[in-house]
N, C-alpha and C positions, 0 to 999 in steps of 0.2 A: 392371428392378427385380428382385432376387432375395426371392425369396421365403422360407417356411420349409421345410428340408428335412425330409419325411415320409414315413413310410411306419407301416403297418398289423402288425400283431403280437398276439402270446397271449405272455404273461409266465410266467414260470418259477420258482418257489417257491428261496427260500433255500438247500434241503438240496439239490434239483437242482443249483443253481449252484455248492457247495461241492464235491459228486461230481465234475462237470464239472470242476471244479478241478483235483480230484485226477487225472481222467484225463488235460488238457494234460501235467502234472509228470511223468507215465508217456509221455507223447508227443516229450518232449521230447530227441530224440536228434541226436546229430551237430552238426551245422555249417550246418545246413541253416537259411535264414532263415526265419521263422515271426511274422507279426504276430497272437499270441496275445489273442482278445478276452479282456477282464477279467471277472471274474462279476460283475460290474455290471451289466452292460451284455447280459447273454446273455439273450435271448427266441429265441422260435419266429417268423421273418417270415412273413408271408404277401404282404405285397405293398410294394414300395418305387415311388415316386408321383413321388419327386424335388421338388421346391421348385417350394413352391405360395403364391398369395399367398392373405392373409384370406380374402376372398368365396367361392377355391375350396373352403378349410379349412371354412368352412360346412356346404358344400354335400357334399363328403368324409363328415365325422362323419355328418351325416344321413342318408347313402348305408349308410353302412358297421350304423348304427346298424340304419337298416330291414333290410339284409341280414341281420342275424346274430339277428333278434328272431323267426324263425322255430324254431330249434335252440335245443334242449334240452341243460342242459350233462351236460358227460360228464368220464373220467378216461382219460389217453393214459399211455403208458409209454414214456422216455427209457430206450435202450441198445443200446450197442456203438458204435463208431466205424467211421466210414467216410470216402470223400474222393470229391471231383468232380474230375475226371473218371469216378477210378476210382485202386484205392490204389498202384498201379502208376508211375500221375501226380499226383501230390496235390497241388492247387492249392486246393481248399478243403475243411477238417478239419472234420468232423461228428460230431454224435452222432443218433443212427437214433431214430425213434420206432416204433412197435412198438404194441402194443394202443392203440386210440383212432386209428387211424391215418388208417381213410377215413373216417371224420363230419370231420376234420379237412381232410384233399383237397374231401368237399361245401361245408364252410364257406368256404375261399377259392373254391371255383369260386361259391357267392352273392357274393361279397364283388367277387369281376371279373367277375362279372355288373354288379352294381349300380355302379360304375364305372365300367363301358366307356359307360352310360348318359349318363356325366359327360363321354365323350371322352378315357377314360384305354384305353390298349390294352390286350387281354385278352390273356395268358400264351397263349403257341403251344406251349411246350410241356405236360406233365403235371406237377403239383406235383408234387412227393417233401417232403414233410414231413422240419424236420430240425432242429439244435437246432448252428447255425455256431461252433463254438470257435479257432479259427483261417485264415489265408488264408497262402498258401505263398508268403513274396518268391523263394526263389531255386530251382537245378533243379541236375542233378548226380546223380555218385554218391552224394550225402546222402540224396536223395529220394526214394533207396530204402530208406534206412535207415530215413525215417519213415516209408514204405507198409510196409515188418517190423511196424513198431511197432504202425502204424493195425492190421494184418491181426490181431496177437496180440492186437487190446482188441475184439475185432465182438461180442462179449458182454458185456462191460466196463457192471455194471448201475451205473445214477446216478441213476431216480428218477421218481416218477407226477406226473401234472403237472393239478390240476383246472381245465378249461377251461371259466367260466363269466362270461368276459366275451373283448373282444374292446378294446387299444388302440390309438389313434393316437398315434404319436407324432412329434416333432420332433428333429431332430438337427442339432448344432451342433459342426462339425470344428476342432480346433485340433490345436498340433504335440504337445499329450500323446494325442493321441486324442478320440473322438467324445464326446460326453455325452448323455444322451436327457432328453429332457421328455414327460411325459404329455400331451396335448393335449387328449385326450378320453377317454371309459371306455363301449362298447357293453357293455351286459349282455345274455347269452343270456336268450330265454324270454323275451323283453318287449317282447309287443305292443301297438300301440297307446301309443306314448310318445313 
């Protein structure tokens, strides 16, 4: 039985996702295939879970909820773009977060804490907080053209982001692309709830 697909996030204010916007349109070079997320749809992930049925969805929210009701919220700052591997290989297009950056790395490391409790596997590697505007379909001399691009935007500013809660959410693939649903709402600073 397939369940819902989920995963965990901090959501990203309007004027962020607008900036974001504008920096895809400056990203946009060459011939190069690029499945460009929509500013809909652009959060900060923290942790993808895969499809989960009800019962786990439960017991998720109330993990994730305890986890984050110890931290205090704060403001992170979105800027510059970057790419994973590295802008040399860009297979996935980011934008960097910068001030806010390690209360952010503590937060998921509670959050795959209190998960792994659940039987979900804990992250091997080190988070890098980051804000995914794109995923690179093709390779070539194109994809140079967009690590030029990515390398001229590393300061390319887009915007502070205040992180005072904490969502689940569910995602739903069709052939236009993903849609997300809020599933749940952790709020920072709320213990005992």
């Amino acid at each position: 039985m397939a369940g819902t697909r989920t995963f965990i996030a901090v959501d990203v204010p309007g004027a962020v996702r607008k900036r974001a916007a504008d920096l895809v349109e400056r990203l946009r070079a060459g011939d190069v295939k690029v499945n460009w997320v929509v500013p809909t749809n652009m959060h900060l992930t923290l942790k993808f879970l895969g499809d989960l049925g009800d019962s786990k969805l439960v017991d998720v929210c109330r993990a994730v909820s305890d986890a984050v009701a110890p931290f205090s919220p704060w403001e992170l700052l979105c800027q510059g773009a970057g790419a994973f591997p590295d802008a040399t290989r860009p297979r996935t297009v980011w934008i960097g977060v910068r001030d806010g950056s390690d209360p952010l790395v503590a937060l998921h490391a509670a959050i795959d804490e209190g998960l792994a409790k659940l039987g979900f596997s804990k992250e091997r590697r080190r988070f890098q907080p980051h804000l995914t505007i794109g995923r690179v379909r093709g390779s070539g001399a194109n994809q140079l053209e967009l690590g030029k691009a990515i390398v001229s935007h590393v300061d390319f500013p887009v915007g502070r982001v205040s992180v005072n809660e904490v969502l689940v959410f569910g995602s739903q693939l069709s052939r236009r692309g993903p849609s997300y649903e809020i599933l749940a709402r952790a709020p920072l600073g709320k213990r005992g709830s």
